[in-house]
C-alpha angles and dihedrals in degrees: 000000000000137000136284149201115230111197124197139220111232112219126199091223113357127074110283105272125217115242109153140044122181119200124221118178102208129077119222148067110349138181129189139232135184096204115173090335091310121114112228119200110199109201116206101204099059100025098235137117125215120208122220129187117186099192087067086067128230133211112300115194090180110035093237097061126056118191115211131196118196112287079234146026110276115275135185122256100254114277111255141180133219130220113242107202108137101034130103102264117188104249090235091073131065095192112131098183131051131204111250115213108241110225092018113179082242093068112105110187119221117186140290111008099344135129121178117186097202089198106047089037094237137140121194124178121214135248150185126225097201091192091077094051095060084067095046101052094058080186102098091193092048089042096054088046086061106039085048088070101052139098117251090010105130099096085052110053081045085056088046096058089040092056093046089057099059137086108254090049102018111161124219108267080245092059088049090046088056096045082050089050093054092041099051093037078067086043098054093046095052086053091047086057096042090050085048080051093065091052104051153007108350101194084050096055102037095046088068106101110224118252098211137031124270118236105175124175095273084060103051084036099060112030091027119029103025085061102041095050090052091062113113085193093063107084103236096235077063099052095046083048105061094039080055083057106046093048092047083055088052098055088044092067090034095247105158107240116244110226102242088071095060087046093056092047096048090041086058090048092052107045083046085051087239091159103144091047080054100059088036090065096035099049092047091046091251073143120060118235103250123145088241096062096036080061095050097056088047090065099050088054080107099068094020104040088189086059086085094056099035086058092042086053094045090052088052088054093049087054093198092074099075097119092056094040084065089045094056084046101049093044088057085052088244087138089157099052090046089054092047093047087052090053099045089059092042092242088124096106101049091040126118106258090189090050082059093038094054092042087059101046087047088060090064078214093129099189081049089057086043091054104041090043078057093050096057087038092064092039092058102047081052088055110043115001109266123053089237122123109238116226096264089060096066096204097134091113092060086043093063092037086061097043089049093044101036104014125241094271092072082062113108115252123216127258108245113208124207 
């Protein structure tokens, strides 16, 4: 059986208790790191060092201690060389640099991250190159867990999630659901912390430094998904596939959805002529409401006429997007349903009756500007008394269009009380 590393529990006032046991397999020197929250055990005899990190967590038969192997095979510190000006070198070498042994019996080891080679009169201090290690936990799951937890991460998780997109090491849309799941679970408690931020003690809660790297949706938008969606090589079924599941993951863990992920994933509908995946989403709310994407859909309405009606539906559901509700009707020429749809949510009074008025003239449709000029009459001697426009509202143009096309005897006259 071979040795192991037993690690404590300090208590403030209790007896130390025992938590964690790391397994190591070999028998031996050893010598001891703390490297980036990860304990490296550097064995002498066969000049390797395995890495262990107990918040991954291990195998427990008790329920009090949990027992730990490397997260990889042992491997050897990377090989490096020392520069030798200063020292005595024999006249028949030009070599400036030397080779240093690596787990010399010289190295004394000093916490957390230090070597110190006692007969060269160096000190080195250790450190972890995270980018080799994507290649050697072929577990992309287990492999996001631990690079969460690690300083300067972030552009390599983000490399993680690219390459698994990609055809050559393309992962199964449930292993990517999984890896979403663990990203935004970092995500929604950041957020948690930033909200608590707002609620008490900035420089408190500010002044905690962070445990585990931040991948938001900008991130995942920019150096991810804006590429992936670019490959001609990813089958587009796939693509739509995996935005559906990263948004799905986001509302899960009730992240609001920032618009220009909507957009990526109906551009990629459209340009795939997945119309009918598109209303399907649209009409079943897939899609979250938003003006953004209201407007969107207003300016594909060239190459998916339903578009129109599907954006107009989703501003009525917002229900704080009646003005431009108006806006997308009138610039169809559709005056009346605009006015219909003015009156159904009791705006009629505090509307711009020139907006209404232009919108009508601009028709050419004569008996639509009669009967739109008749509508705002009536509205203004119910309102005050006489059908006449008063000067703010600057509808004197459409005054005089009235009087030249209908005559000013079609103008309503006011009703004089005695």
């Amino acid at each position: 059986m071979g040795a192991e590393v037993v690690l404590y529990q300090l208590q403030k006032e209790s007896p130390a208790k025992k938590t964690d046991v790391l397994r190591l397999n070999m028998s031996g020197r050893f010598a001891l790191n703390v490297v980036d929250n990860l304990i490296v055990v550097h064995h002498q005899a066969s000049k390797t060092s395995m890495i262990f990190d107990i918040k991954l967590g291990g195998e427990s038969h008790d329920g009090y201690v949990t027992y730990h192997l490397p997260v990889l095979a042992p491997l050897p510190i990377k090989p490096f060389k020392l520069k030798i000006t200063g020292l005595h070198v024999p006249t028949h070498t030009q070599t400036t640099e030397i080779s240093c042994e690596l787990y010399s019996p010289n190295w004394i080891v000093f916490q957390p991250d230090i070597v110190i080679d006692a007969k060269l009169g160096c000190l080195w201090h250790v450190h972890l190159k995270l980018e080799p290690l994507v290649t050697m936990i072929p577990d992309k799951t287990r492999l996001v867990d631990f690079l969460l937890l690690r300083s300067e991460c972030k552009m390599v998780i983000l490399s993680v999630c690219k390459q698994a997109l990609v055809p050559g090491h393309q992962c199964k849309l449930s292993t990517i659901s999984v890896v979403f799941d663990k990203l935004n679970q970092v995500y929604r408690n950041y957020l948690e912390m930033e909200s608590q931020a707002g609620q008490a003690d900035l420089g408190i809660v500010r002044g905690k430094k962070r445990s585990q790297a931040v991948i938001d949706q900008a991130d995942m938008y920019t150096h991810v998904f804006s590429v992936f969606v670019d490959n001609k090589d990813v089958k587009h079924k796939f693509i739509v596939a995996v935005l559906m599941e990263y948004i799905r993951s986001l509302n899960q863990f009730q992240i609001p959805v920032q618009h220009f992920l909507y957009e990526l994933v109906i551009n990629t509908l459209v340009q795939n002529n997945f119309f009918y995946q598109l209303h399907q989403f649209l009409q079943y709310h897939v899609l979250s409401d938003s003006k953004p994407l209201a407007c969107l859909m207003l300016s594909l309405e060239s190459v998916y006429t339903p578009a129109h009606q599907l954006a107009l539906d989703m501003l009525k559901r917002l229900s704080t997007a009646n003005e431009e509700i108006v806006e997308v009707l009138l610039s169809k020429h559709q005056v009346l349903t605009a006015l219909r749809f003015i009156r159904s949510v009791g705006q009629i009074d505090t509307v711009s009756a020139r907006k209404f008025l232009e919108a009508a003239q601009t028709t050419e449709d004569k008996m639509l500007f009669y009967t739109v000029f008749k509508f705002f009459e009536e509205r203004n001697l119910r309102l005050r008394g006489h059908p006449r426009f008063v000067p703010g509202e600057h509808c004197e143009e459409y005054v005089r269009h009235f009087e030249s096309t209908f005559g000013s005897e079609s103008l309503m006259v006011p009703m004089v009380t005695s």
